[in-house]
C-alpha positions, -999 to 999 in steps of 0.1 A, spaced: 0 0 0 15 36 -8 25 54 19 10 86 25 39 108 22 42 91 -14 24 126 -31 43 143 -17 73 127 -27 61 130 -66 66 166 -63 103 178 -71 103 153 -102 77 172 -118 85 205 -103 120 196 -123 103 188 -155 89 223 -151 122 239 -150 139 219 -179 135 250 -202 160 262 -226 189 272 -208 183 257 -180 196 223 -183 219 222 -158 254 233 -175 266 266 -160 260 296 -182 289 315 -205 304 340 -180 289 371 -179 312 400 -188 323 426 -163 324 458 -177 354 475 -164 354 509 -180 320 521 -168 314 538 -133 278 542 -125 288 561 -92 296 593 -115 279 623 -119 245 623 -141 218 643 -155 187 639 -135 170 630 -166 189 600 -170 192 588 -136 216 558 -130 224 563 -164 225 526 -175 202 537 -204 229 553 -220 247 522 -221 250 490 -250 225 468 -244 253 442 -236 272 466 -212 240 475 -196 229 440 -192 260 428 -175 259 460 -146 230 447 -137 238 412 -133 272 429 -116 250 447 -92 232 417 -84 262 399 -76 277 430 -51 238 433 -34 235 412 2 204 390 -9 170 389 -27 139 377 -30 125 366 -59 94 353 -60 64 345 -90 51 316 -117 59 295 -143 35 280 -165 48 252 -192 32 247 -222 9 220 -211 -7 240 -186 9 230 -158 15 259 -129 49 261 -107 50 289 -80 84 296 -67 103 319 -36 135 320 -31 154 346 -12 194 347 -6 220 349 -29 242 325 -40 249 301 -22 229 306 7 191 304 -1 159 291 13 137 283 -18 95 271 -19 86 253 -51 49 245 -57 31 222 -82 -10 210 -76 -8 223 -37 20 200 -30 52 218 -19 95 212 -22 116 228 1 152 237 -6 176 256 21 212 257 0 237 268 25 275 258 34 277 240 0 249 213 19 216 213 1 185 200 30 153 192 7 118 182 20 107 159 12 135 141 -1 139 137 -38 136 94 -34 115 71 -15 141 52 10 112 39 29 124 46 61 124 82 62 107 96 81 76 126 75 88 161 78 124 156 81 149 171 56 169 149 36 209 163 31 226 164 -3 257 175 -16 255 207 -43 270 189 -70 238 158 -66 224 158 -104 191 165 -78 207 197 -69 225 210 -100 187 205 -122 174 232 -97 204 253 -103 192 287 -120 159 291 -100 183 285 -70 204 314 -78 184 347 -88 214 362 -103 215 329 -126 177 331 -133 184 368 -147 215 358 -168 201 328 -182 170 341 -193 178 377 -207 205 364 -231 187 375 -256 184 407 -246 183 427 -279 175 466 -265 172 487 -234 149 517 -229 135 539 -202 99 528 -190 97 558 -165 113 581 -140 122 554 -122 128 524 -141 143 508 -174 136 477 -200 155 455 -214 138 439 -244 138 403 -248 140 383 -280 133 406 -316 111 435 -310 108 426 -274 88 395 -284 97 371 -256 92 398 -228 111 424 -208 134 426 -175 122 456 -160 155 473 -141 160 506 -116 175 535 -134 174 554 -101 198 546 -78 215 508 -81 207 490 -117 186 461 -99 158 441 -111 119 447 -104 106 419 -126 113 398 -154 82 385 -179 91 365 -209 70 337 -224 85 314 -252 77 278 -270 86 263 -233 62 289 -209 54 316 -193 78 326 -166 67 358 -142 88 370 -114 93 404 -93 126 410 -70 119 430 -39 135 427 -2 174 437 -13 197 435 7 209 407 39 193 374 45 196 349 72 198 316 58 202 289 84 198 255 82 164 242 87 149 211 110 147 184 118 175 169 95 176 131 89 202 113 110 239 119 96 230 153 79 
């Protein structure tokens, strides 16, 4: 007879169908170029605020991702719909390295804290039949479990992966930017801060594999601890 924990435990396999979009496959991602000759910290029209508008899309794209990378922690949080229908939600809040993430498919939930280079999941990603209910399972980073989950894990990954194709950037408002995504903008926009640090507000884009939706709110230092009670030898 199934146990009846054995729902649950269906969860992070389809939860990581859902995330096998292009790009996301696992492999890390072509290193994202550090501009070295732009300062962002100098003096600019008002009009123009942070001034990352004035920059090449591909210059302007990679200060933000640097900016990411120098902030103390996110939270990103929104949807992704594949192109049967099917409806993850997602939370994860960090930076790399260190995040505690919610992933939900049909009201059943996955839980990953990533932390110390020790990823605890619940429930665990197999059925050993003696775990118990409720206890977080311990895996190393580099488990093939682990590395599928990779760019929702990382929010700075998430951004880098899917604005590659980022073909044009343009003010939206006072306050805030887009990059375009695809031709014409027809896979969606990154919406970025032009006042103040060059950070994400949200990223839309839909494309033969979904419809992804996520904001970026909370910057800035997150206290990512390991969570309990951990299966005996975590």
């Amino acid at each position: 007879m199934p146990r009846r924990n054995d729902k649950r435990r269906l969860v992070l396999p389809l939860a990581l169908a859902l995330v096998l979009v292009p790009g996301c496959s696992g492999m890390p991602p072509a290193p994202v170029v550090t501009p070295t000759h732009i300062d962002l910290g100098g003096e600019w029209s008002e009009d123009v605020g942070n001034g990352v508008t004035l920059l090449g899309t591909e210059d302007a794209r990679a200060t933000v991702i640097r900016s990411m990378r120098s902030a103390d922690g996110v939270t990103m949080r929104g949807v992704f719909v594949d192109a049967d229908n099917r409806l993850l939600t997602m939370s994860v809040s960090g930076r790399r390295g260190a995040v505690e993430a919610e992933f939900t498919v049909d009201d059943e939930s996955t839980h990953v804290t990533l932390i110390d280079g020790i990823a605890y999941v619940l429930p665990p990603p197999s059925s050993p039949g003696e775990q118990e209910a409720g206890v977080y399972s311990c895996l190393g980073v580099d488990d093939p479990v682990v590395t599928r989950w990779r760019t929702l894990l990382d929010p700075v990954q998430t951004v880098a992966e899917f604005t590659a194709d980022a073909s044009a950037i343009a003010a939206a408002d006072d306050e805030s930017a887009n990059f375009v995504l695809g031709g014409e903008g027809a896979l969606g926009t990154l919406t970025i801060s032009s006042d103040g640090e060059p950070l994400p507000i949200r990223l839309v884009r839909a494309d033969t594999a979904g419809t992804m939706d996520v904001s970026f709110d909370d910057w800035g230092e997150h206290d990512v601890v390991p969570p309990s009670p951990l299966a005996e030898g975590c």
